[in-house]
KOLRO-618610 format. One record per residue (C-alpha): residue number from 1; residue in one letter; y, x, z. Coordinates in Angstrom, 1 decimal, decimal comma. Layout:
SITE     n   res       yy       xx       zz
SITE   NUM     A        Y        X        Z
...
//
This chain:
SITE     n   res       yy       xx       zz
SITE     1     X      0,0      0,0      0,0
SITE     2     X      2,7      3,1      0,7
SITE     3     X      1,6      4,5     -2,5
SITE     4     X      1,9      0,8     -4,2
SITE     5     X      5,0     -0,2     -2,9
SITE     6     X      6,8      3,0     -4,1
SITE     7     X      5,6      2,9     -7,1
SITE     8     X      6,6     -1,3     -8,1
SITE     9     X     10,3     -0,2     -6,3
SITE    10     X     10,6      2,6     -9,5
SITE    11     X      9,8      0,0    -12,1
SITE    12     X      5,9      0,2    -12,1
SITE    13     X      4,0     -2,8    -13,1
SITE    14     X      1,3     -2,3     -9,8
SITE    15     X     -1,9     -4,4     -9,0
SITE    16     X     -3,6     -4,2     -5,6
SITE    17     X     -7,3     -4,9     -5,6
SITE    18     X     -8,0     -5,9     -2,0
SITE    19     X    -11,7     -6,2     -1,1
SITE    20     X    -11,1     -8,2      2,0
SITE    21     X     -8,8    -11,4      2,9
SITE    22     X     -6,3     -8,5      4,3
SITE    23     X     -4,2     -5,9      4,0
SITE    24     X     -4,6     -2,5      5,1
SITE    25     X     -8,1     -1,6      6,0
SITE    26     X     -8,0      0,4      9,9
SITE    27     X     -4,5      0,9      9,5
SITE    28     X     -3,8     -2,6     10,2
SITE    29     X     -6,1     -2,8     13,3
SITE    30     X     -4,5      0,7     14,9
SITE    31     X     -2,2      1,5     17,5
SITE    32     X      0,8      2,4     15,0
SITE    33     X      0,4      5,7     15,9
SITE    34     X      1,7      8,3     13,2
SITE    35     X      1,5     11,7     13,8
SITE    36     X      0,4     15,4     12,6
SITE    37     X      0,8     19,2     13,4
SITE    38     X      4,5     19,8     14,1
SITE    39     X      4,5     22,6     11,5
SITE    40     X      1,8     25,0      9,2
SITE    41     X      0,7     27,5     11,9
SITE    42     X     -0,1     24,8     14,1
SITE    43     X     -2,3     23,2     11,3
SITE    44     X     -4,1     25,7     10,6
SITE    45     X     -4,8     26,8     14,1
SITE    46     X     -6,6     23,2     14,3
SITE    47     X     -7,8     23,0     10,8
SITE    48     X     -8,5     26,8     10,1
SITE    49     X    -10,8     25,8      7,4
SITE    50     X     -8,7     23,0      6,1
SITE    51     X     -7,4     23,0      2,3
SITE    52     X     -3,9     24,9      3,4
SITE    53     X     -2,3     23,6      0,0
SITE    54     X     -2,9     19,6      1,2
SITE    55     X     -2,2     20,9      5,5
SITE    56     X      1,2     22,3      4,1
SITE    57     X      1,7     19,0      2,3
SITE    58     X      1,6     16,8      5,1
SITE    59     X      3,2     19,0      7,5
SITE    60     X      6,2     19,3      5,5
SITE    61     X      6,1     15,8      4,4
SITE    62     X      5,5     14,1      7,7
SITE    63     X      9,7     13,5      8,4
SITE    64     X     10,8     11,8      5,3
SITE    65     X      7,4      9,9      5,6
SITE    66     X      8,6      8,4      8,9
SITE    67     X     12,0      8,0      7,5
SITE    68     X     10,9      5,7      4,1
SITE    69     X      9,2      3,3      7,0
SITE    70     X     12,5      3,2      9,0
SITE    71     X     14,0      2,5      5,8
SITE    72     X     11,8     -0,3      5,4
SITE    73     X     13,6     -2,0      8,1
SITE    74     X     10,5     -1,9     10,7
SITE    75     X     10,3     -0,9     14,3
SITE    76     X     10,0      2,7     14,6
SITE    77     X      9,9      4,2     17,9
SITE    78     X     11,2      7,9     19,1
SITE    79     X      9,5     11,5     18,2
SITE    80     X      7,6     12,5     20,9
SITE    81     X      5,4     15,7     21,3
SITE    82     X      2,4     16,7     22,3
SITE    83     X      0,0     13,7     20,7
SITE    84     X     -3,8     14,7     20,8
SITE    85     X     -2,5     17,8     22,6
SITE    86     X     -0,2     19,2     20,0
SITE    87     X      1,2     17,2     17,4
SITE    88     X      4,1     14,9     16,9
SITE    89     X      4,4     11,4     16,4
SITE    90     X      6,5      8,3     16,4
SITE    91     X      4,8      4,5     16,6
SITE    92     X      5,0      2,2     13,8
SITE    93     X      4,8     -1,2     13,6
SITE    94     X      2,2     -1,2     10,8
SITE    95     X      1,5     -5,1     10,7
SITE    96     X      5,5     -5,6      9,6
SITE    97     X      5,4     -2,3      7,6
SITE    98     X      2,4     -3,3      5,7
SITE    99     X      4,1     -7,2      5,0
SITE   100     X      7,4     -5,2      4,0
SITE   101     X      5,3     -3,7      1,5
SITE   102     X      3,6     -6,6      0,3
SITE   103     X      6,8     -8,5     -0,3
SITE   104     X      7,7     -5,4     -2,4
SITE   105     X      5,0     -5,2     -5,0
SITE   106     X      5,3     -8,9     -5,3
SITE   107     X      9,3     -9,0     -5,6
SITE   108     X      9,1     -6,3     -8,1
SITE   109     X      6,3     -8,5    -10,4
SITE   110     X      3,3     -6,7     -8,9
SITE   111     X      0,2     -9,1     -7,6
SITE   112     X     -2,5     -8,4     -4,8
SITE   113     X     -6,1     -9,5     -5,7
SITE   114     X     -7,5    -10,4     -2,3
SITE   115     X    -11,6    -10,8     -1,6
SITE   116     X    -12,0     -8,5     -5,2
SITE   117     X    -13,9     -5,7     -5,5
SITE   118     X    -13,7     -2,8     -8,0
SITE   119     X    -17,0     -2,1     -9,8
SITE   120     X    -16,4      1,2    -11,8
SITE   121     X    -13,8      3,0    -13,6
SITE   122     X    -13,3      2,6    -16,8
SITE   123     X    -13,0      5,9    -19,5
SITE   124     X    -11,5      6,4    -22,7
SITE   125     X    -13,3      8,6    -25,5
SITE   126     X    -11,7     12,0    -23,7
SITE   127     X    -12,9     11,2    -20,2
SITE   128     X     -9,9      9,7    -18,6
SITE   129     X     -9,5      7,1    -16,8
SITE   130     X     -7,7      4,0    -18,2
SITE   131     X     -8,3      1,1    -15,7
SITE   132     X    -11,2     -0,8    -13,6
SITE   133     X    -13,5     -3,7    -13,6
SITE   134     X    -12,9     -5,4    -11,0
SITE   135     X    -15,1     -8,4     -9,8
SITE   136     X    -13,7    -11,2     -7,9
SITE   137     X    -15,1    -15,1     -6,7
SITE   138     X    -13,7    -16,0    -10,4
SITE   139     X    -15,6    -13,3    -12,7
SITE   140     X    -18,9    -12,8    -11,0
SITE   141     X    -20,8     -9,5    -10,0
SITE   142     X    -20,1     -8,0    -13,7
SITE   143     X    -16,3     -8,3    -13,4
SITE   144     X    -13,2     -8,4    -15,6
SITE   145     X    -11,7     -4,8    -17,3
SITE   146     X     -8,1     -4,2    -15,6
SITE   147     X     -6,4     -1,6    -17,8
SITE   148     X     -4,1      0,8    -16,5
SITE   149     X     -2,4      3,7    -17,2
SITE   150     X     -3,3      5,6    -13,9
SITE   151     X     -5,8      4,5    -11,0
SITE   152     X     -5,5      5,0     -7,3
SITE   153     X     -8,4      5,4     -5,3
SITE   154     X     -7,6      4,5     -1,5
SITE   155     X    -10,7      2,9      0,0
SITE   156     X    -10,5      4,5      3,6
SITE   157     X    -13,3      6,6      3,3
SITE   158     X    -17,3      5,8      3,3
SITE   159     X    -18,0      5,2      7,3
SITE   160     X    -19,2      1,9      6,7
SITE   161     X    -21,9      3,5      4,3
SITE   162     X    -25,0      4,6      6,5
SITE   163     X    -26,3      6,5      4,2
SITE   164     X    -23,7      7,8      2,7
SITE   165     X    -22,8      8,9      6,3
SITE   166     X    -26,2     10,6      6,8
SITE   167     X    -26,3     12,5      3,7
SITE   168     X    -22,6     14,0      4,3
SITE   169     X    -22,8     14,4      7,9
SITE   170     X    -26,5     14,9      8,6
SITE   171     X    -29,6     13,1     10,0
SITE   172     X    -28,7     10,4     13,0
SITE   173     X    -24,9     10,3     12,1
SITE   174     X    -25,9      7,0     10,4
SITE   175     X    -26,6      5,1     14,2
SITE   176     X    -22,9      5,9     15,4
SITE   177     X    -21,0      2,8     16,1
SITE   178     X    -18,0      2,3     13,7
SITE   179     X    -14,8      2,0     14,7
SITE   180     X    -13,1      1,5     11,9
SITE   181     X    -12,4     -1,4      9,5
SITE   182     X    -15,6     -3,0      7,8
SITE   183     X    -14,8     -2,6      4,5
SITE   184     X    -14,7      1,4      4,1
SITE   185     X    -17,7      1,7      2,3
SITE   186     X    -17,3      4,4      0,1
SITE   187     X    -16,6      2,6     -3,2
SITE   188     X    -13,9      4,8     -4,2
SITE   189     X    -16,0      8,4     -3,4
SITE   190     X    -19,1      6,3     -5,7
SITE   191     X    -17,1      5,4     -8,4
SITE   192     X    -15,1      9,1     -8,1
SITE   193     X    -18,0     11,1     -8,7
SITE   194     X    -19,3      8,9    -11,3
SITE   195     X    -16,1      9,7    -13,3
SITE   196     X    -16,7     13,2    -12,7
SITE   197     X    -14,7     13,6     -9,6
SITE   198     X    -15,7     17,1     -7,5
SITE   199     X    -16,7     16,5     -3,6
SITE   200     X    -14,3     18,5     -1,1
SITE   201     X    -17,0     20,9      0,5
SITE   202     X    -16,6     22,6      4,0
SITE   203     X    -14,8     21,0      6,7
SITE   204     X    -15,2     18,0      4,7
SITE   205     X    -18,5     17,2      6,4
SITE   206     X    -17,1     16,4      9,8
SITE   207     X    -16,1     13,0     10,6
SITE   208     X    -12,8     11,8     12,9
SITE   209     X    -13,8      9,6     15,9
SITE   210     X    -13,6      8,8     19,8
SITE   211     X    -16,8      8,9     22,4
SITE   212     X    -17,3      5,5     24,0
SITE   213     X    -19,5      3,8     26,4
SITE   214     X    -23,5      3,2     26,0
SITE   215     X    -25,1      1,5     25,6
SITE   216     X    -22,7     -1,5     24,1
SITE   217     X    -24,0     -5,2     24,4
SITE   218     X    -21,0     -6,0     22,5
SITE   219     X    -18,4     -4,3     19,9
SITE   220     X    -15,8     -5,9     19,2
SITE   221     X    -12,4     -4,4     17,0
SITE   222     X    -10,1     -5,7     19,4
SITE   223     X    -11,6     -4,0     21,8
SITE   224     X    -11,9     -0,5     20,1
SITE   225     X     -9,2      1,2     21,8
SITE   226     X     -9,6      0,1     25,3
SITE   227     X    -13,4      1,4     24,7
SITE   228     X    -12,1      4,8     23,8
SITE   229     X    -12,6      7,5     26,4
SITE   230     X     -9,8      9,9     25,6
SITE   231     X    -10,1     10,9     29,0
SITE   232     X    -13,1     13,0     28,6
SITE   233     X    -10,4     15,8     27,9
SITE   234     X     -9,8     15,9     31,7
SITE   235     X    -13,6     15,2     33,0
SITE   236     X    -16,7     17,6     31,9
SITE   237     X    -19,4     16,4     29,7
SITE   238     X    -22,9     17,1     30,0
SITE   239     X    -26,1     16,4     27,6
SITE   240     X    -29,2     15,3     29,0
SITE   241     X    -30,4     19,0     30,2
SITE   242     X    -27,3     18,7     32,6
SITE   243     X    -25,5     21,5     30,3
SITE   244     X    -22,3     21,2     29,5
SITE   245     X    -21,8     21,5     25,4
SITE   246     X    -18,1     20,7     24,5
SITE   247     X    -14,9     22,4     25,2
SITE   248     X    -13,4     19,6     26,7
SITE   249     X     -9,8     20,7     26,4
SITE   250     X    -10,2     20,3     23,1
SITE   251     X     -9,7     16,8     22,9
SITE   252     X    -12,0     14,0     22,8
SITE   253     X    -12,2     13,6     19,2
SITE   254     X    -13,6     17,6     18,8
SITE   255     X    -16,2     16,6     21,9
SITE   256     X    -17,0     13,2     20,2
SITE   257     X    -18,5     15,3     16,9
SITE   258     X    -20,3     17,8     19,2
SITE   259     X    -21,9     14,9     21,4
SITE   260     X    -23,7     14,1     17,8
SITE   261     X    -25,6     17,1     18,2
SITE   262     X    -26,9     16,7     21,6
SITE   263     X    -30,5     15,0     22,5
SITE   264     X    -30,5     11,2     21,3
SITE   265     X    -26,9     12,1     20,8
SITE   266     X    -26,0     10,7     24,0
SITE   267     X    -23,5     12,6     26,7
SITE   268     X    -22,5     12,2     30,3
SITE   269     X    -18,7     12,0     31,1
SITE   270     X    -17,7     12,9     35,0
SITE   271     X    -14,6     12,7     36,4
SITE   272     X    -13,2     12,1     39,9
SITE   273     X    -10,7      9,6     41,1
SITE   274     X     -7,5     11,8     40,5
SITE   275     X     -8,7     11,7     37,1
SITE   276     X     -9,4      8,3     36,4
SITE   277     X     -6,0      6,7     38,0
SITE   278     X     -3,8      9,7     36,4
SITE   279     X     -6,1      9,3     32,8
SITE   280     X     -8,7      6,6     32,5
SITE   281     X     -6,1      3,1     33,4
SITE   282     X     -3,3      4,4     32,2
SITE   283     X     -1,7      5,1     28,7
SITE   284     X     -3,2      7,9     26,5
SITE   285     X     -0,3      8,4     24,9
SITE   286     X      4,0      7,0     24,5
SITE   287     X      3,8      3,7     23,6
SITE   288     X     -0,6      3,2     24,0
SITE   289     X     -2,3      0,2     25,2
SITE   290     X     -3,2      0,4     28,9
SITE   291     X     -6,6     -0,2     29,8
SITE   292     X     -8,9      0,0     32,8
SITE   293     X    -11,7      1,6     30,0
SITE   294     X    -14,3      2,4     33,0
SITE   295     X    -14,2     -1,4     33,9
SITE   296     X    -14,3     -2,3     30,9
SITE   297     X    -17,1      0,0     30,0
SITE   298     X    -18,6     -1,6     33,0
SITE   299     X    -18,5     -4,8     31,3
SITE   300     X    -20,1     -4,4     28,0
SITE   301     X    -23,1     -3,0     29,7
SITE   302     X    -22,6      1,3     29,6
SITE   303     X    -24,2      3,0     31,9
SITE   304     X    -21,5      3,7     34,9
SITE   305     X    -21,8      5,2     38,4
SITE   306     X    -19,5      5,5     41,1
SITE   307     X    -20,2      7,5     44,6
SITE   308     X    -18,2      8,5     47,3
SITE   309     X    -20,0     12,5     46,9
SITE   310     X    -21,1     14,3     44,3
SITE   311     X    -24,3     14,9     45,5
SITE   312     X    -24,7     11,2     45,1
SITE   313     X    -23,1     10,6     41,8
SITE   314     X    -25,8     13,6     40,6
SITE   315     X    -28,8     11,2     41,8
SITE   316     X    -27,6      7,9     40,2
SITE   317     X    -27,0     10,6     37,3
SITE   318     X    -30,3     11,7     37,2
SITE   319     X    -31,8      8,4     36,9
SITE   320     X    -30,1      8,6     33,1
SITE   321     X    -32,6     10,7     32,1
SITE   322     X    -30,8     13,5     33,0
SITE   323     X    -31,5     17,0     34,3
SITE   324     X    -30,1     16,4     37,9
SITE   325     X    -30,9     20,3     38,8
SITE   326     X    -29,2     21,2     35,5
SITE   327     X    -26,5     19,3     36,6
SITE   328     X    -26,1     20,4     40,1
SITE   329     X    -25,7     24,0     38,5
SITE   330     X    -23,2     22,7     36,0
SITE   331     X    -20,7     21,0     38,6
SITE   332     X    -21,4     24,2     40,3
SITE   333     X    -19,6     26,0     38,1
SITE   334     X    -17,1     23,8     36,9
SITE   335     X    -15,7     21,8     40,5
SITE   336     X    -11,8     21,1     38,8
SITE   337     X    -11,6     17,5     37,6
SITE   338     X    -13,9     16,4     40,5
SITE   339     X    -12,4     17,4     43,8
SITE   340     X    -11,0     14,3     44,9
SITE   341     X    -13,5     11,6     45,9
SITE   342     X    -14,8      9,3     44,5
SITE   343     X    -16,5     10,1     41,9
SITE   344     X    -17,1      8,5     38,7
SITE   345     X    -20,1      8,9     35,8
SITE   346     X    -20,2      7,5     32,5
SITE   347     X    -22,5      7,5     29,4
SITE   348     X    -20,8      8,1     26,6
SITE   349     X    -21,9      8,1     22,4
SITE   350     X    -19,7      9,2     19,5
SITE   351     X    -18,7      7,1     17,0
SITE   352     X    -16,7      7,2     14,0
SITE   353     X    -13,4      6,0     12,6
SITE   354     X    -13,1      7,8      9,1
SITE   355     X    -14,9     10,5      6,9
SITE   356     X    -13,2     13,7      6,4
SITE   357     X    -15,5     14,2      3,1
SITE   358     X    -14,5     12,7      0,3
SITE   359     X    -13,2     13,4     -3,8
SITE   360     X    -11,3     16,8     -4,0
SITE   361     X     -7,6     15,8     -5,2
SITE   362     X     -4,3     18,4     -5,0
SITE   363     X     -1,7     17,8     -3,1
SITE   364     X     -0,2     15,1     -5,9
SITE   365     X     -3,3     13,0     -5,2
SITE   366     X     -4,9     13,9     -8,9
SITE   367     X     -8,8     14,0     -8,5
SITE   368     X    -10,0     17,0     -9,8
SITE   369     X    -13,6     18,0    -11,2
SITE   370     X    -15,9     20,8    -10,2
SITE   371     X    -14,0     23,2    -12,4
SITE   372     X    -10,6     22,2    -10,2
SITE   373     X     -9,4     20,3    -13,4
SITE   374     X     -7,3     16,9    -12,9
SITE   375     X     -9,3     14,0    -14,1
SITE   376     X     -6,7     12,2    -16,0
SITE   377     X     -5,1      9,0    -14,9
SITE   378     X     -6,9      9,3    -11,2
SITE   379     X     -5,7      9,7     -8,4
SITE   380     X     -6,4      9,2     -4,8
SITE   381     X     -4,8      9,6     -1,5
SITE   382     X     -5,6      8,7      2,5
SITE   383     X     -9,5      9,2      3,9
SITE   384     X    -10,7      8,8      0,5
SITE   385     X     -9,2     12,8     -0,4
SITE   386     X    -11,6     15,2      1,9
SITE   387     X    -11,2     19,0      2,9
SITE   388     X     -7,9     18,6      4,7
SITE   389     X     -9,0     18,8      8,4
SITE   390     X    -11,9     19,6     10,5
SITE   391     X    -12,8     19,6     13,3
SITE   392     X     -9,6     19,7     14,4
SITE   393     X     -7,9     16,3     13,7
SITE   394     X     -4,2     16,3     12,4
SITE   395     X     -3,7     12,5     11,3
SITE   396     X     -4,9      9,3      9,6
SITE   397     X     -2,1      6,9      8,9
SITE   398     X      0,0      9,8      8,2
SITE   399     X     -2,4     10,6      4,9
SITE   400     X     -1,6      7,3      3,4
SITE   401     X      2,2      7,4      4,4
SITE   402     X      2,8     11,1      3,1
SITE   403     X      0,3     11,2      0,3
SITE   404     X      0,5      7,8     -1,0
SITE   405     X      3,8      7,8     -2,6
SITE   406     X      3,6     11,8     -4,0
SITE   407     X      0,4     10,0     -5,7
SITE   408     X      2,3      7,1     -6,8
SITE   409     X      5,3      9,8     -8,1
SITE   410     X      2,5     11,6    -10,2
SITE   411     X      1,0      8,4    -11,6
SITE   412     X      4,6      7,1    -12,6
SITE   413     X      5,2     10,8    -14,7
SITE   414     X      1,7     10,2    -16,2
SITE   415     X      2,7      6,3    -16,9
SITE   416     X      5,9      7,3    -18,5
SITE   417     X      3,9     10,5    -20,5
SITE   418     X      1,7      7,6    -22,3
SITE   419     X      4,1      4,9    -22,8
SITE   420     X      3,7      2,5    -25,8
SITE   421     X     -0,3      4,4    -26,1
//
C-alpha cells in the first residue's frame, strides 16, 4: 500500500490485488511500531551478514519514511531510542495510515480487488514481466490476465506456508505458532522464482519472531502481543537439560530463533519478582500495550510456576521434564535476575511473525535472477525481499514504508521507458 499510494499520487494508473477482505496483512494487526538501526554501523553490528547495499538503504531512508506518513495527516508519535535494545522508532497509527492510502489509489482512479488472488505472472517473449492472472469469486480458480507495465510483489513473506517454512528454515520450524497475518503464504516468493527470480541466500534462512507461552489452548491475533515474552531479555532461559542456550541480552527475538534448536524446541524462562513488575506487566516499549503476559500465559494453559524459593521453583521446574540438577548448577552460576523472591517459571516456544528469506531484489525493489540481473518489470519490496537482516532484527513495517515507494519510483521510470508499447 506505501508503494501503491506513491505511485497513483505521480499519475500511475495502480491496482491492488488483495487476497483477503482487508488491508494490510500483519501491518494492520501491529503495534504501530516503526523502527530500525539509528545508523550503518549499528546495522551491521546486528546484521553483520546482512546485504549492506539494502541495510544502508533503510537506515538512510528511515527519516523521510516517517516523514511521508506524518505528511499523510496520521498520528505520529515522538523518536524515541533504544527499541529492541538499540534502534529508533516512532509509533504509527497504521489503521488511519493504511485508510489514508486507500483513499489515495482510489481518488487518483486506482481500484483495490479484495478476496483475489494472484495465480502467476505473466511474461512476454523476452522474459519480462508484463502483468498477472489474478483469480477472484467472479473468474474462477484459472483467473483473468491483468496487464501491466511493472508488478509488485509484497505478499508478507511465506510463514503461513509450513512447508515452505521447513525447507527454508529446517526440520520442525513448520510446528511454530504463527504470529502473523494468515494470509502470508508465500505466493509472491512461488510465483518469483517461477519467473526466474534468484533466492536471497545466507541470513535469509532465519525467521523474525517472539517466544511465547506453552503449551497454548487458545491463539488468538488479538491476543498476540500480550502473549509475547519480551521479558525473557531480563530472565535466563534454559532447555530441557537445565543448560542455558541463549544470550539473553540479546533480545527475545535472537533467543526466540535459538529456542528452535533446543529438545522439542521447548525453553524454560525464569525470572524473579523484580523482574516481572519492572518487565513482565508493564510496557515493553513508549507507547506498547500493557499486559500482565504471566497471567495471561496462565490463562491459556502454559506451563507456569511460582514459589517463594528457588529451590522450590527448581522442583515444580523439574516436573517439566527438565534436568532439575542441571538447573540447580545453572542458577548457580547465573543468581542476577532472580534475587528478589518470588520467583516465577514459565514454558516458553518460539514462534514466527515473518521470513527473512525471500526473492533477491536491490535496493530499488527490482528482483533480480541468479546472475544478479533485474527481471524486467518486477519488483518487490517488504518481507517478500530476503537477505537484509539476520539474526539480528532491524524492522518490519519499516521495509514496506522505506522500500515500498523507492520500488514504486523505479516502476514509474520503467512505466514511462515503455509508454505507448
Amino acid at each position: 500500500m506505501a508503494a501503491a499510494a506513491h505511485a497513483a499520487a505521480r499519475g500511475a494508473r495502480v491496482t491492488v490485488v488483495e487476497k483477503t477482505a482487508k488491508l494490510g496483512g500483519s501491518g494492520a494487526v501491529s503495534a504501530g511500531i516503526v523502527w530500525t538501526a539509528p545508523d550503518d554501523a549499528t546495522f551491521r553490528r546486528v546484521c553483520p551478514d546482512g546485504d549492506p547495499d539494502l541495510g544502508r538503504t533503510l537506515v538512510d531512508g528511515f527519516d523521510s519514511a516517517v516523514e511521508r506518513a506524518r505528511e499523510a495527516g496520521v498520528p505520529v508519535s515522538e523518536r524515541w531510542t533504544g527499541q529492541m535494545g538499540f534502534g529508533v522508532a516512532h509509533r504509527v497509527e497504521m489503521r488511519a495510515l493504511l485508510e489514508r492510502w486507500q483513499e489515495t489509489v482510489e481518488a487518483c482512479g486506482g481500484r483495490i480487488e479484495f478476496g483475489a488472488s494472484a495465480r502467476e505472472l505473466l511474461r512476454d517473449e523476452d522474459g519480462g514481466v508484463r502483468g498477472a492472472r489474478v483469480a477472484t469469486a467472479g473468474t474462477g480458480a484459472t483467473g483473468t490476465e491483468v496487464a501491466a507495465a511493472a508488478v509488485l510483489l509484497a505478499t508478507g513473506g511465506f510463514q503461513g506456508d509450513p512447508a515452505l517454512v521447513r525447507a527454508a528454515i529446517g526440520p520442525g520450524a513448520e510446528h511454530m505458532p504463527v504470529r502473523s497475518h494468515p494470509g502470508a503464504t508465500g505466493d509472491g516468493l512461488r510465483m518469483a522464482r517461477a519467473a526466474g527470480a534468484a533466492h536471497a541466500s545466507g541470513p535469509g534462512d532465519g525467521f523474525y519472531g517472539h517466544l511465547v507461552p506453552s503449551p497454548l489452548g487458545r491463539w488468538r491475533q488479538d491476543e498476540f502481543l500480550a502473549l509475547t515474552q519480551y521479558h525473557s531479555q531480563q530472565g535466563v532461559l534454559v532447555n530441557r537439560d537445565g543448560r542455558r542456550f541463549a544470550e539473553e541480552w540479546r533480545g527475545d527475538e535472537v533467543s526466540n530463533q535459538s529456542a528452535l534448536r533446543q529438545p522439542g524446541s521447548r525453553a524454560v524462562l525464569l525470572f524473579d519478582e523484580r523482574v516481572r513488575l519492572e518487565h513482565a506487566v508493564a510496557a515493553p516499549y513508549p507507547h506498547g500495550q500493557v499486559a500482565d503476559r504471566l497471567a495471561l500465559a496462565e490463562e491459556v494453559g502454559a506451563r507456569v510456576a511460582h514459589a517463594p524459593t528457588l529451590r522450590r521453583l527448581i522442583a515444580h521446574v523439574a516436573g517439566w521434564d527438565v534436568d532439575g540438577d542441571g538447573l540447580t548448577a545453572t542458577l548457580a552460576m547465573r543468581p542476577d535476575p532472580l534475587r528478589e523472591p518470588p520467583f516465577h517459571a514459565l514454558e516458553v516456544q518460539p514462534s514466527i511473525t515473518f521470513t527473512y528469506g525471500g526473492v533477491r531484489a536491490d535496493a530499488d525493489g527490482r528482483v533480480l535472477d541468479s546472475e544478479g540481473r533485474p527481471l524486467p518489470g518486477l519488483f518487490a519490496a517488504g518481507a517478500d525481499v530476503g537477505g537484509l537482516q539476520g539474526p539480528g532484527y532491524v524492522g518490519g513495517l519499516a521495509l514496506g514504508l522505506v522500500f515500498g515507494p523507492r520500488a514504486a519510483e523505479a516502476a514509474l521510470e520503467r512505466s514511462a521507458s515503455h509508454a505507448g508499447s
